[in-house]
mmJSON file of the N, C-alpha and C atoms, coordinates in Angstrom:
{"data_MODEL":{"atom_site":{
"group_PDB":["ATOM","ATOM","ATOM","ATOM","ATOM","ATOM","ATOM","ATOM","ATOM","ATOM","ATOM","ATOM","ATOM","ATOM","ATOM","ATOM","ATOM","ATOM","ATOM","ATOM","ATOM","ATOM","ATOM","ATOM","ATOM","ATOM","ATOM","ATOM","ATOM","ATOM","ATOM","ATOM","ATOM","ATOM","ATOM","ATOM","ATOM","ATOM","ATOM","ATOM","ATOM","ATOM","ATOM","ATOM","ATOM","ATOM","ATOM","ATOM","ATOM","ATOM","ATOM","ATOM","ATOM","ATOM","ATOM","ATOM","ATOM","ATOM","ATOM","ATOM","ATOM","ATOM","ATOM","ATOM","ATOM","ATOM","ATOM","ATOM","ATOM","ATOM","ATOM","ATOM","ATOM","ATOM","ATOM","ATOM","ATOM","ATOM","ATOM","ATOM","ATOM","ATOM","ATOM","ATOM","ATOM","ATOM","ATOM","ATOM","ATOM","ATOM","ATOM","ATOM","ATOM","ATOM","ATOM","ATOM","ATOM","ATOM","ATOM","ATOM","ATOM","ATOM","ATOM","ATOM","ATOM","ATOM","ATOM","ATOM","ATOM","ATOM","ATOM","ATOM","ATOM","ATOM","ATOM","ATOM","ATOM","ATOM","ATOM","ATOM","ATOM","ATOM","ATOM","ATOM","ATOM","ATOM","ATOM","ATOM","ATOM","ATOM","ATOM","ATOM","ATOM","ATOM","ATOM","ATOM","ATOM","ATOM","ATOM","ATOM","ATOM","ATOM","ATOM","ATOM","ATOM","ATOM","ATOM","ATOM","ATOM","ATOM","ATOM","ATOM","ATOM","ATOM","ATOM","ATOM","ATOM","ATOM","ATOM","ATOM","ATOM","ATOM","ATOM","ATOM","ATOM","ATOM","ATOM","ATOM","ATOM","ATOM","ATOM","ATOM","ATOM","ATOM","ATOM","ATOM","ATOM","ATOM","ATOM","ATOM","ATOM","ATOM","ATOM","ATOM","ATOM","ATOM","ATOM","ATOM","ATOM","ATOM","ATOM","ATOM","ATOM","ATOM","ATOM","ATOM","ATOM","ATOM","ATOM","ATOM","ATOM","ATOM","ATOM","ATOM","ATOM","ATOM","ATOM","ATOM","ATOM","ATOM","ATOM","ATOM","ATOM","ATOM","ATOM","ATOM","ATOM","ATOM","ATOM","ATOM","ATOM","ATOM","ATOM","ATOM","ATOM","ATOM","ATOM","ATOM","ATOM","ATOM","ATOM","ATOM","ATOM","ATOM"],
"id":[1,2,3,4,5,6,7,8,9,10,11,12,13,14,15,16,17,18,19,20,21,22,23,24,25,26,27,28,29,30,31,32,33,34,35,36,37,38,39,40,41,42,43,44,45,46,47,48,49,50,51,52,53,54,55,56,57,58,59,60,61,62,63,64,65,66,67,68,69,70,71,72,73,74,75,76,77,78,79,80,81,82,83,84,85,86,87,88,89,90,91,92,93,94,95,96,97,98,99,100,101,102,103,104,105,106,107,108,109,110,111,112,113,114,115,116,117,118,119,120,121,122,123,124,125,126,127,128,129,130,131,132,133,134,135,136,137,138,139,140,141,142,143,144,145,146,147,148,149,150,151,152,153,154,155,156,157,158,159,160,161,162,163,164,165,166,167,168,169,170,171,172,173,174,175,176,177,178,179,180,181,182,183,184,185,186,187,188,189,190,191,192,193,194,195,196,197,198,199,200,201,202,203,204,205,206,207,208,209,210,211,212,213,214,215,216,217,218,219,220,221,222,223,224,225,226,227,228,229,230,231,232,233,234],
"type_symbol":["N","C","C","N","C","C","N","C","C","N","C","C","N","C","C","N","C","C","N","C","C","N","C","C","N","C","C","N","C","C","N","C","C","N","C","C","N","C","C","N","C","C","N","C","C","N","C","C","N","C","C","N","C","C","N","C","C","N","C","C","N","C","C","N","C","C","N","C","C","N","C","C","N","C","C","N","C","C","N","C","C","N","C","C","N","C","C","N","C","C","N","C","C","N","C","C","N","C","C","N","C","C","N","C","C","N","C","C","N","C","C","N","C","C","N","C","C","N","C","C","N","C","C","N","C","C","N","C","C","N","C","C","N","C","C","N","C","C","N","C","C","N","C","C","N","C","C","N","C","C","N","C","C","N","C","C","N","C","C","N","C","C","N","C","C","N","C","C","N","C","C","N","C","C","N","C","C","N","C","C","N","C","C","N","C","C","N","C","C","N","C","C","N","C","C","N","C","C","N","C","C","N","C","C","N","C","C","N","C","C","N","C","C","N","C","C","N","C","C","N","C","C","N","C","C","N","C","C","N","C","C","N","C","C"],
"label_atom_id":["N","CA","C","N","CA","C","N","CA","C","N","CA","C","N","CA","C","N","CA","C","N","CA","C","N","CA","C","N","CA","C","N","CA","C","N","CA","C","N","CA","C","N","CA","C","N","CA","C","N","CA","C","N","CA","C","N","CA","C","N","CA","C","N","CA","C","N","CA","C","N","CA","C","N","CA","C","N","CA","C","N","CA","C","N","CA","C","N","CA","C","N","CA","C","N","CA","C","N","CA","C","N","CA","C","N","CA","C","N","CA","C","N","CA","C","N","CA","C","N","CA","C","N","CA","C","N","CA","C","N","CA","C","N","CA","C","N","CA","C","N","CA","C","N","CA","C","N","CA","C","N","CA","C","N","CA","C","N","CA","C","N","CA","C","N","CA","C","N","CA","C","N","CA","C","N","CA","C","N","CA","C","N","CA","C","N","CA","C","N","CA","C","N","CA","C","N","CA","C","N","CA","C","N","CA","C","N","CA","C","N","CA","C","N","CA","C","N","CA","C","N","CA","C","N","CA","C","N","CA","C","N","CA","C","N","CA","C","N","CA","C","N","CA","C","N","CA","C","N","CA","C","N","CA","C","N","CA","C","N","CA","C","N","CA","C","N","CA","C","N","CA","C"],
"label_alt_id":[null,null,null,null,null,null,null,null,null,null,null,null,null,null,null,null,null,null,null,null,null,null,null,null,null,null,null,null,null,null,null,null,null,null,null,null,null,null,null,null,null,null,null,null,null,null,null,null,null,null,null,null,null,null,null,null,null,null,null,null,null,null,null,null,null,null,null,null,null,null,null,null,null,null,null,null,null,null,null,null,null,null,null,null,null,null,null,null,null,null,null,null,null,null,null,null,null,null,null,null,null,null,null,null,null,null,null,null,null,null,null,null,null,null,null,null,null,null,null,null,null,null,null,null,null,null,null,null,null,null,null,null,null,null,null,null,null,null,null,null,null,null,null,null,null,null,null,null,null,null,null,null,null,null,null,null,null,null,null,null,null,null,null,null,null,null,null,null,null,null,null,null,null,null,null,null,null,null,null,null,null,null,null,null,null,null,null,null,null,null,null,null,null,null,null,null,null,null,null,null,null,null,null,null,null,null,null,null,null,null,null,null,null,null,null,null,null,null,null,null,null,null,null,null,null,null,null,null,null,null,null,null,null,null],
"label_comp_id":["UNK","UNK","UNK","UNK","UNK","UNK","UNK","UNK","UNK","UNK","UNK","UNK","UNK","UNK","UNK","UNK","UNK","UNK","UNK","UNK","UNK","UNK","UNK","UNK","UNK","UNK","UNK","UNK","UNK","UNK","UNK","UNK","UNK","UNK","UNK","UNK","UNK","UNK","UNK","UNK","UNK","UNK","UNK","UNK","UNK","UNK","UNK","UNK","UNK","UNK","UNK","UNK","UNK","UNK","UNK","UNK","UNK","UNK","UNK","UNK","UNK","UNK","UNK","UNK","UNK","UNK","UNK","UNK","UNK","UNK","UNK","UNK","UNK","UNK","UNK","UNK","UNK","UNK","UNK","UNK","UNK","UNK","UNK","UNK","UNK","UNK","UNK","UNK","UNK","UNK","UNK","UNK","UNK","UNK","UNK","UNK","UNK","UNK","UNK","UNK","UNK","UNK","UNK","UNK","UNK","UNK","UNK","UNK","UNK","UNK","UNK","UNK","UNK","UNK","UNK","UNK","UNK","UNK","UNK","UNK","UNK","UNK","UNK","UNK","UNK","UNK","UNK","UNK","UNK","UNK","UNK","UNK","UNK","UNK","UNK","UNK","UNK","UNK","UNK","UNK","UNK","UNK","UNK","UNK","UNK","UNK","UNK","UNK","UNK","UNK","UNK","UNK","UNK","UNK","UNK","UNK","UNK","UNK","UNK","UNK","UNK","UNK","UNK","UNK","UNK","UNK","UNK","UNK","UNK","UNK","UNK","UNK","UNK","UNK","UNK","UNK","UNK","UNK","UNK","UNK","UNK","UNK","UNK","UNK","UNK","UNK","UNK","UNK","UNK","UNK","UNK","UNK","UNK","UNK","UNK","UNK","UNK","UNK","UNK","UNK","UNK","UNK","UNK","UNK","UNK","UNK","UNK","UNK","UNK","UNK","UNK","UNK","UNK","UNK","UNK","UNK","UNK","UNK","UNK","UNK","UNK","UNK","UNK","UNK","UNK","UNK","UNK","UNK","UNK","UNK","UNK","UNK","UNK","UNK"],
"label_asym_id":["A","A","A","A","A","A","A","A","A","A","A","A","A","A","A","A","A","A","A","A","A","A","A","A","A","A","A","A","A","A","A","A","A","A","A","A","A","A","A","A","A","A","A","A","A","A","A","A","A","A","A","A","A","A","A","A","A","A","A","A","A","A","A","A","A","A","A","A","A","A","A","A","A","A","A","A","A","A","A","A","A","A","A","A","A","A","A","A","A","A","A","A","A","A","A","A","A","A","A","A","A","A","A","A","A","A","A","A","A","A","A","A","A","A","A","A","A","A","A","A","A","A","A","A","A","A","A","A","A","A","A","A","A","A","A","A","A","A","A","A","A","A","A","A","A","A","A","A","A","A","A","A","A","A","A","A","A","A","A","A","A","A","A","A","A","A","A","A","A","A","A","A","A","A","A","A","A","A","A","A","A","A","A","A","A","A","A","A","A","A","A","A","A","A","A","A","A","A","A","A","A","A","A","A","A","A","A","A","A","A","A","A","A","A","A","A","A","A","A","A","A","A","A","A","A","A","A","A","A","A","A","A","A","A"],
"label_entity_id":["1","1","1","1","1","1","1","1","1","1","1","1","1","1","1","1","1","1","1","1","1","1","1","1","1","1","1","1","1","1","1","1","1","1","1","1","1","1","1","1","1","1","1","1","1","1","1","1","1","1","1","1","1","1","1","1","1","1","1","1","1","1","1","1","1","1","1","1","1","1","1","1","1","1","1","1","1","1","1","1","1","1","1","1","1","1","1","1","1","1","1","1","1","1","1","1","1","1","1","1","1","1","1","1","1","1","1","1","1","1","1","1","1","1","1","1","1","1","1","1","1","1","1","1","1","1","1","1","1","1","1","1","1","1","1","1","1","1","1","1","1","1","1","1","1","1","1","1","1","1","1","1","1","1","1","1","1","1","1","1","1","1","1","1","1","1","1","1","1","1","1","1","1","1","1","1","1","1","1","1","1","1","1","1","1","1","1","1","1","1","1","1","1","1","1","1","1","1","1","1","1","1","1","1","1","1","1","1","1","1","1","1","1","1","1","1","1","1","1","1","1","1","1","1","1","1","1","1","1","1","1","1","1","1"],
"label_seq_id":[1,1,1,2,2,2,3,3,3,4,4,4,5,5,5,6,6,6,7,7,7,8,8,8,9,9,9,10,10,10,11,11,11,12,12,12,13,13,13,14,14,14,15,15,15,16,16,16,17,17,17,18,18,18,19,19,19,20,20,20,21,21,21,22,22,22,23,23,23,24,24,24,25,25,25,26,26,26,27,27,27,28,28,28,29,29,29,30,30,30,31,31,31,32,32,32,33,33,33,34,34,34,35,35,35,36,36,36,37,37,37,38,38,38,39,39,39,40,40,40,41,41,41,42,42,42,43,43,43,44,44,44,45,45,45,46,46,46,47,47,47,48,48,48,49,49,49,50,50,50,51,51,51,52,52,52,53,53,53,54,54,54,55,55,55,56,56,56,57,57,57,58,58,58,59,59,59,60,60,60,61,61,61,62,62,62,63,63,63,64,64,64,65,65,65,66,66,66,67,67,67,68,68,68,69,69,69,70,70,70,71,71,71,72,72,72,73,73,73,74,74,74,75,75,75,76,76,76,77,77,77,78,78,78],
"pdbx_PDB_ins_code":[null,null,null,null,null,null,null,null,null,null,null,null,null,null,null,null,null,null,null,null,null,null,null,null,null,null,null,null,null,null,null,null,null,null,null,null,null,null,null,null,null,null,null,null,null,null,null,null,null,null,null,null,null,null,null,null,null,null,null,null,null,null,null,null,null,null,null,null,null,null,null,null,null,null,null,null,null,null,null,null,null,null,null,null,null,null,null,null,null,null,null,null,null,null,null,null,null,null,null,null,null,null,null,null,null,null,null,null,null,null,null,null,null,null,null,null,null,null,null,null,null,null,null,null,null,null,null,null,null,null,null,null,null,null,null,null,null,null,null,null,null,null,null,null,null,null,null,null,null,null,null,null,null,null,null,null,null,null,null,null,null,null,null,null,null,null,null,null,null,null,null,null,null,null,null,null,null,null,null,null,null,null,null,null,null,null,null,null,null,null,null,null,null,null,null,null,null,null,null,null,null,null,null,null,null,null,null,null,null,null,null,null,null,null,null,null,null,null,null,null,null,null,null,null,null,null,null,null,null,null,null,null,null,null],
"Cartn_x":[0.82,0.0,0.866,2.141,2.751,3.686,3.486,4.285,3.208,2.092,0.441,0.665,0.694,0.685,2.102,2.915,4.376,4.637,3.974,4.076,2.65,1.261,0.947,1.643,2.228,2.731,3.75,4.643,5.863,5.299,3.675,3.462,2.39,2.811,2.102,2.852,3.78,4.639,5.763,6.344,7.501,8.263,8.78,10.392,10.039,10.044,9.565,10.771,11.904,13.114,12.442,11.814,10.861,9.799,9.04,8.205,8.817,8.191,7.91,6.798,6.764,5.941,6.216,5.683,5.772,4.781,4.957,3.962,3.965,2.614,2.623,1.205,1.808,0.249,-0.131,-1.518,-1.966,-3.376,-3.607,-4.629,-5.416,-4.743,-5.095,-5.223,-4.852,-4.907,-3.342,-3.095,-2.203,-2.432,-1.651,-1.687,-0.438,-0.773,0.393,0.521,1.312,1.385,2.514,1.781,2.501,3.059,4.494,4.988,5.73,5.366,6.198,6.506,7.441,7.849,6.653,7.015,6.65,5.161,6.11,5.608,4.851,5.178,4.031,2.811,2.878,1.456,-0.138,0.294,-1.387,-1.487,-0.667,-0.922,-1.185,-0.14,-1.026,-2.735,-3.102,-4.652,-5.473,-4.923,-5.667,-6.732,-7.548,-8.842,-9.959,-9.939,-10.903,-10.321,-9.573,-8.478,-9.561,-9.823,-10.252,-9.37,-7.876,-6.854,-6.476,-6.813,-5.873,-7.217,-8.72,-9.666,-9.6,-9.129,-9.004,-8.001,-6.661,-5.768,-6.044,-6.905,-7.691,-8.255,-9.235,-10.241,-9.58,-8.602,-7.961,-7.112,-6.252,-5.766,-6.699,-7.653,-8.891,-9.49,-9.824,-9.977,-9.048,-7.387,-6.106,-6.339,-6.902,-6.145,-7.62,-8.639,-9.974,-9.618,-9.045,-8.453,-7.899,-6.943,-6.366,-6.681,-8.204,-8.719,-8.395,-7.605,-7.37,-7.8,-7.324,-7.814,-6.614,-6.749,-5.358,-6.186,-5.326,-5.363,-4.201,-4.704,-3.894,-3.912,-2.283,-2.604,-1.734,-1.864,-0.787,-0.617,1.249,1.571,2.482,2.418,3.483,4.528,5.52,7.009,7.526,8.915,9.686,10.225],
"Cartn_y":[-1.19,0.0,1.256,1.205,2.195,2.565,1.241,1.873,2.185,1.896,2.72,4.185,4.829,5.458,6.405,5.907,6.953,6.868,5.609,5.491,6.84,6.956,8.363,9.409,9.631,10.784,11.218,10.647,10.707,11.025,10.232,10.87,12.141,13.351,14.153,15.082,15.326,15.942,16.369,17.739,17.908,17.717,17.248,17.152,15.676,14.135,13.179,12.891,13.465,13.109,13.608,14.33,14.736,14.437,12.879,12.498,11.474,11.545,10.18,9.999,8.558,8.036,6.943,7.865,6.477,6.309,4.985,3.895,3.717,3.782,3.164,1.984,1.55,0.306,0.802,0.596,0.931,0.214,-0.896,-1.52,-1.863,-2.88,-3.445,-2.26,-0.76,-0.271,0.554,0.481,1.05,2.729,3.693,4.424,5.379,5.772,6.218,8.01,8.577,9.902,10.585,11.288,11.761,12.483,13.255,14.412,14.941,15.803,16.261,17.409,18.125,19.62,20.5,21.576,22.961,22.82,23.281,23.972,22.609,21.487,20.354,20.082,20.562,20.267,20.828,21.586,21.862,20.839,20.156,19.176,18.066,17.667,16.625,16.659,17.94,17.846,18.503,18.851,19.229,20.262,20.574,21.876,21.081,21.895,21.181,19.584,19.51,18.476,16.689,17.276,15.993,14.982,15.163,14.583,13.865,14.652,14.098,13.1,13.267,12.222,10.916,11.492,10.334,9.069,9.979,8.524,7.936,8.89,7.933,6.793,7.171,6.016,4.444,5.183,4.138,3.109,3.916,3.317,2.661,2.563,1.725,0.709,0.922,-0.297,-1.384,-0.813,-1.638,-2.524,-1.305,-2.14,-2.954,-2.742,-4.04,-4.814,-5.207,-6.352,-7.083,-6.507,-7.684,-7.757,-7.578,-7.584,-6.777,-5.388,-4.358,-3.264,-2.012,-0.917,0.025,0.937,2.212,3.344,4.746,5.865,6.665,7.628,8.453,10.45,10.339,12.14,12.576,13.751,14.37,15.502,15.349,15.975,17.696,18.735,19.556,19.35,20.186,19.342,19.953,19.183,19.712,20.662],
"Cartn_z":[0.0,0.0,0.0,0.383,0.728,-0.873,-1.488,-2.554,-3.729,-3.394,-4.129,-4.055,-2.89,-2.631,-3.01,-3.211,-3.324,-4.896,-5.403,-7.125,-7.561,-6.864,-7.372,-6.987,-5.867,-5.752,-6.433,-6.653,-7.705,-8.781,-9.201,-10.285,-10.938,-9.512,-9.603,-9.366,-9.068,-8.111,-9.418,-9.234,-10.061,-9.598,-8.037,-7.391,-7.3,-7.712,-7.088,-6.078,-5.917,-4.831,-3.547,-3.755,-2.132,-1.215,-2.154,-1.686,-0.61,0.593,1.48,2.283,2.531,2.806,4.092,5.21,6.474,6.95,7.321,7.123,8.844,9.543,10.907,11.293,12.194,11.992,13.587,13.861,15.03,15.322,15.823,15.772,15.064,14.399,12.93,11.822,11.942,10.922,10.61,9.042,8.571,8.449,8.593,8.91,8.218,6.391,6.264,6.204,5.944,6.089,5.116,3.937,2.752,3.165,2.858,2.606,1.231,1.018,-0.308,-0.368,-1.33,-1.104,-1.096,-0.649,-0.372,-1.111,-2.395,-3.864,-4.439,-4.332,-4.616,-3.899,-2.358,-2.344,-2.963,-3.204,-4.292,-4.956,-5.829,-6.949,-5.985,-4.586,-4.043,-3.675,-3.156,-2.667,-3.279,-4.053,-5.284,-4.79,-5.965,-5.881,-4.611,-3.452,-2.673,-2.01,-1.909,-1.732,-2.976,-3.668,-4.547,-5.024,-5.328,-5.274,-4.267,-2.756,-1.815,-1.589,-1.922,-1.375,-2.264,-3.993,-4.522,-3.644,-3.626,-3.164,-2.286,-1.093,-0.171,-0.505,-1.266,-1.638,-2.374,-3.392,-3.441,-2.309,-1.76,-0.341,-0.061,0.259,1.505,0.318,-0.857,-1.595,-1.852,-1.763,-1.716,-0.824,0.322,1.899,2.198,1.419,1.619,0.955,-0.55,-0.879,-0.628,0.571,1.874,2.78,3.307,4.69,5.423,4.658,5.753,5.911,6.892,7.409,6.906,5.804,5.675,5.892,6.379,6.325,5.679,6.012,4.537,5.138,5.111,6.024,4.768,4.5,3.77,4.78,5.071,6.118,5.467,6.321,5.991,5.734,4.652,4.397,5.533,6.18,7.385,7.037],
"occupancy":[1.0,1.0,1.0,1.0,1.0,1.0,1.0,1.0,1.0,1.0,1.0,1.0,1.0,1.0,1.0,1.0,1.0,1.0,1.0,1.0,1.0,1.0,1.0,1.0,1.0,1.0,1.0,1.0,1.0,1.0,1.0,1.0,1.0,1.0,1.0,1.0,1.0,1.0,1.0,1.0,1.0,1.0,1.0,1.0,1.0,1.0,1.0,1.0,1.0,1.0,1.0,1.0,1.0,1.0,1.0,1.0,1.0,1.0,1.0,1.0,1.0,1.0,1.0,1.0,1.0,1.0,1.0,1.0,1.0,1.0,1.0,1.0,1.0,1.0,1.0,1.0,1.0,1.0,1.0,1.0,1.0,1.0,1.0,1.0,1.0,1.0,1.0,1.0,1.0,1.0,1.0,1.0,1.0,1.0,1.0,1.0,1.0,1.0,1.0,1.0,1.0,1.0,1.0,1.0,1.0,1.0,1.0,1.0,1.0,1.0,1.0,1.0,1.0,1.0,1.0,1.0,1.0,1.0,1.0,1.0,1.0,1.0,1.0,1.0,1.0,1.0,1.0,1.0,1.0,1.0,1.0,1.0,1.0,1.0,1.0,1.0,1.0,1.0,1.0,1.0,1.0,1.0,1.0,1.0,1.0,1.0,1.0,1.0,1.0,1.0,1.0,1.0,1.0,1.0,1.0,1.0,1.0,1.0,1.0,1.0,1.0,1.0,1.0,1.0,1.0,1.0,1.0,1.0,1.0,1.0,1.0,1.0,1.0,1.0,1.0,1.0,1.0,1.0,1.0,1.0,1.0,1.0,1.0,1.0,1.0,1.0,1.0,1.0,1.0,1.0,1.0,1.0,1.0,1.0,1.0,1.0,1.0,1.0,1.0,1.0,1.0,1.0,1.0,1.0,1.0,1.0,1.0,1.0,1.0,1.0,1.0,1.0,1.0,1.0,1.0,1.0,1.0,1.0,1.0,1.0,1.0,1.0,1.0,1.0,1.0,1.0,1.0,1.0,1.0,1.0,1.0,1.0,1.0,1.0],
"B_iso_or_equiv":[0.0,0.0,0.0,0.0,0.0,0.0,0.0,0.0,0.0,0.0,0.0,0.0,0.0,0.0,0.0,0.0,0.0,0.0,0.0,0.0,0.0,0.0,0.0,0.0,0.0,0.0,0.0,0.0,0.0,0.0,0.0,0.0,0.0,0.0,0.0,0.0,0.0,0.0,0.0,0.0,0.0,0.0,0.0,0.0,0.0,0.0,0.0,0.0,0.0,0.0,0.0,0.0,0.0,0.0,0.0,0.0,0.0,0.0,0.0,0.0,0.0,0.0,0.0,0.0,0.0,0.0,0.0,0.0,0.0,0.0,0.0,0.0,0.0,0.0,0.0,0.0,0.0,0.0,0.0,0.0,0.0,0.0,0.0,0.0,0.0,0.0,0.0,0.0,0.0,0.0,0.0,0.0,0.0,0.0,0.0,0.0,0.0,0.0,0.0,0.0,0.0,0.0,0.0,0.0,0.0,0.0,0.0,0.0,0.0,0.0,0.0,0.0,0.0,0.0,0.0,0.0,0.0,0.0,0.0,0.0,0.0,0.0,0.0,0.0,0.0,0.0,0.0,0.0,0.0,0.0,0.0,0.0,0.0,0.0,0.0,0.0,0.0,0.0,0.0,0.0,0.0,0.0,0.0,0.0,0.0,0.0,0.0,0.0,0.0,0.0,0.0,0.0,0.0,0.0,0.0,0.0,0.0,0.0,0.0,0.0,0.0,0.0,0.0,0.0,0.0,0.0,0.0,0.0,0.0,0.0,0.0,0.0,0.0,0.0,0.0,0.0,0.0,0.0,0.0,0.0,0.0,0.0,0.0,0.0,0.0,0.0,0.0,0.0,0.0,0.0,0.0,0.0,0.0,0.0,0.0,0.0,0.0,0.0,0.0,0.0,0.0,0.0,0.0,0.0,0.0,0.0,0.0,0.0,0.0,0.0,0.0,0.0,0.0,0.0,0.0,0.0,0.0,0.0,0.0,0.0,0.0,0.0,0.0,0.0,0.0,0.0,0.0,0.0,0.0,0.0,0.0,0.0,0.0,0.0],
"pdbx_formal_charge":[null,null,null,null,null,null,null,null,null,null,null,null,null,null,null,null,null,null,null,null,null,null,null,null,null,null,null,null,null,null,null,null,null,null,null,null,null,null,null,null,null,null,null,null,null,null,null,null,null,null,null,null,null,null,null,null,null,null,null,null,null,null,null,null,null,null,null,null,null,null,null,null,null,null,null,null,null,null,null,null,null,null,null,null,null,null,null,null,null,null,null,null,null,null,null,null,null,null,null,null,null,null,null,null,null,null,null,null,null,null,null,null,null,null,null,null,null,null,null,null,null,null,null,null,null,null,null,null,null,null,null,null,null,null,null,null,null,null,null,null,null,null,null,null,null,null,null,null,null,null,null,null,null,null,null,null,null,null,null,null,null,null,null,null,null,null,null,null,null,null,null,null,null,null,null,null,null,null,null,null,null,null,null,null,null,null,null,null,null,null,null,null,null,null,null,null,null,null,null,null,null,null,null,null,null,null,null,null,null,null,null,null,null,null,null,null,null,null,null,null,null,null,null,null,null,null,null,null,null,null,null,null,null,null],
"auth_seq_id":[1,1,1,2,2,2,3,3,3,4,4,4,5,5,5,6,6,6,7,7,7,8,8,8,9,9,9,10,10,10,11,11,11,12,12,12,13,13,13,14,14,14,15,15,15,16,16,16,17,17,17,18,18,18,19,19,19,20,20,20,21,21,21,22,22,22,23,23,23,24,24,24,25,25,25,26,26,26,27,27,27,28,28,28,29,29,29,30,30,30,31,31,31,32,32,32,33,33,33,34,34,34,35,35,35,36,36,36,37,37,37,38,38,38,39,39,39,40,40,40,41,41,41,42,42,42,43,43,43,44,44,44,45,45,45,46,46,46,47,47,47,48,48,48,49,49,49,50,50,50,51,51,51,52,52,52,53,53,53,54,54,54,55,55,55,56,56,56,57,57,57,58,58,58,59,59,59,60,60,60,61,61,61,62,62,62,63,63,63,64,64,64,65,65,65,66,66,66,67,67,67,68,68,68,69,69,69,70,70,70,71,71,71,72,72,72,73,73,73,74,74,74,75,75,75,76,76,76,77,77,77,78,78,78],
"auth_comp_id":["UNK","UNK","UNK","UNK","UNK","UNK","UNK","UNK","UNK","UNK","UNK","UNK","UNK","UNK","UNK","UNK","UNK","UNK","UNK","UNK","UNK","UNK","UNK","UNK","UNK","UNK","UNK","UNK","UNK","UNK","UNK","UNK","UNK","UNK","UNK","UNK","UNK","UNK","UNK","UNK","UNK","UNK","UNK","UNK","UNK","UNK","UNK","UNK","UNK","UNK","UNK","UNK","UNK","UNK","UNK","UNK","UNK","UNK","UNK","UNK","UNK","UNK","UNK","UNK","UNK","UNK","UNK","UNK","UNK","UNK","UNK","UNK","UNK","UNK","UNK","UNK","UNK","UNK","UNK","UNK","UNK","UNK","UNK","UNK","UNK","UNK","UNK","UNK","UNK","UNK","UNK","UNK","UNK","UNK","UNK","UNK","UNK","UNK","UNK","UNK","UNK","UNK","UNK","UNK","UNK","UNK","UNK","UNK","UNK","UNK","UNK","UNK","UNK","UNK","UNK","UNK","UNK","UNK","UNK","UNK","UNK","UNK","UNK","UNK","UNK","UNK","UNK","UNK","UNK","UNK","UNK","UNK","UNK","UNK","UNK","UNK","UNK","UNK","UNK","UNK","UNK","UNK","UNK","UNK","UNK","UNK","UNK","UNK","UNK","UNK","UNK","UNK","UNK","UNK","UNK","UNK","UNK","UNK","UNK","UNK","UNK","UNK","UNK","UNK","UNK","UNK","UNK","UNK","UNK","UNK","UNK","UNK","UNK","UNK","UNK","UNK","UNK","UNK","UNK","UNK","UNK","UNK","UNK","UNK","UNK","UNK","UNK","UNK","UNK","UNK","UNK","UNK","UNK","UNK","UNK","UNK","UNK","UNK","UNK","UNK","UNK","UNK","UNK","UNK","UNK","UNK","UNK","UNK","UNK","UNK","UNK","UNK","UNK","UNK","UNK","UNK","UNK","UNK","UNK","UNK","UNK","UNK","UNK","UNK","UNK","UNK","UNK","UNK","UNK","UNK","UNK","UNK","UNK","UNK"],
"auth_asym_id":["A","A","A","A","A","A","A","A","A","A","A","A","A","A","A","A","A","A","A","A","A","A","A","A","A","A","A","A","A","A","A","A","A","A","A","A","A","A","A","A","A","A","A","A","A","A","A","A","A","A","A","A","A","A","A","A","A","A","A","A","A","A","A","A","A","A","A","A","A","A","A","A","A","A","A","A","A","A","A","A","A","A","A","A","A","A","A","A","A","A","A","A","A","A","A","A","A","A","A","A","A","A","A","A","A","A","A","A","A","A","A","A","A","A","A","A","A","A","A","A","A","A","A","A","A","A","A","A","A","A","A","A","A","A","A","A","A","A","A","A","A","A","A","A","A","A","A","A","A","A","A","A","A","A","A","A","A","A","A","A","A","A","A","A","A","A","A","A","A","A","A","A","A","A","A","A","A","A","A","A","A","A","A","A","A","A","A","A","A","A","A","A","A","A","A","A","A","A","A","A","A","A","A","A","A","A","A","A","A","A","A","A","A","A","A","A","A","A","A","A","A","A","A","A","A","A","A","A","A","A","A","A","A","A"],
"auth_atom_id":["N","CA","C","N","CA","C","N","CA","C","N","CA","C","N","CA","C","N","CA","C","N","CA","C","N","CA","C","N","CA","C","N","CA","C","N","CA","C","N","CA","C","N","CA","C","N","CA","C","N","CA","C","N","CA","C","N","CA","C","N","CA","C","N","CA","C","N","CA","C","N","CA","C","N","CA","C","N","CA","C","N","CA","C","N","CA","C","N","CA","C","N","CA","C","N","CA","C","N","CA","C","N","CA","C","N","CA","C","N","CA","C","N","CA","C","N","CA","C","N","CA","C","N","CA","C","N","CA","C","N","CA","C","N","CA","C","N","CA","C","N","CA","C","N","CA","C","N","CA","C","N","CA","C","N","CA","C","N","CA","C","N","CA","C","N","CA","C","N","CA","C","N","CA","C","N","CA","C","N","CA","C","N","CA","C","N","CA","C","N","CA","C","N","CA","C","N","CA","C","N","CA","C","N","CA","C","N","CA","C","N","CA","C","N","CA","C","N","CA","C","N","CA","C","N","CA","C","N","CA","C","N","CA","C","N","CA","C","N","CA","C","N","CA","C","N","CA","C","N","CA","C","N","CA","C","N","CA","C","N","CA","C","N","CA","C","N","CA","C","N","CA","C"],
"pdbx_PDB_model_num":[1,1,1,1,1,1,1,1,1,1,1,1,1,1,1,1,1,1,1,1,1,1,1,1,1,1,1,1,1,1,1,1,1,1,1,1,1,1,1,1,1,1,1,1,1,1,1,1,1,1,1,1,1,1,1,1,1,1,1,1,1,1,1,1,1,1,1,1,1,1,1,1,1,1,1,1,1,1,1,1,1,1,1,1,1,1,1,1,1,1,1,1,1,1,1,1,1,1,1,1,1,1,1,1,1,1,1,1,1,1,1,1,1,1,1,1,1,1,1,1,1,1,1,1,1,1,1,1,1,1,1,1,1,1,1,1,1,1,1,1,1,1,1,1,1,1,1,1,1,1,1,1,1,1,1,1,1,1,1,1,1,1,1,1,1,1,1,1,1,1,1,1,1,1,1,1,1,1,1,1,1,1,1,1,1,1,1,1,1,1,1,1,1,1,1,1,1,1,1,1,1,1,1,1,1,1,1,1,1,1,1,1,1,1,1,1,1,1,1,1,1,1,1,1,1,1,1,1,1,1,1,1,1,1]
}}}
């Protein structure tokens, strides 16, 4: 799921050297949390964050195909 998730972002993103993606599990659920540069996040969450709800949705259909639970934060870059 985690590399679902970092294969769209890379492919949205003009710096893809800036994306990461960590991954935490917390009672039966995965729990990952995007970051990418500055100047890329608009393209991650897009108009109304519709982007950032798409990859959600995908995430949670991934993670129901294996009986699981993902979330999905897109975090500030450090």
């Amino acid at each position: 799921m985690k590399d679902l998730i970092e294969y769209i972002a890379r492919s949205l993103v003009d710096d893809p050297s800036q994306v990461e993606v960590a991954e935490h599990f917390s009672r039966g659920t995965t729990n990952l949390e995007l970051s990418v540069a500055k100047e890329d996040m608009g393209r991650v969450i897009g108009k109304g964050g519709q982007v950032a709800n798409a990859m959600r949705l995908l995430l949670r259909v991934a993670a129901a195909q294996e009986g699981k639970q993902a979330n999905l934060d897109v975090v500030d870059p450090k």
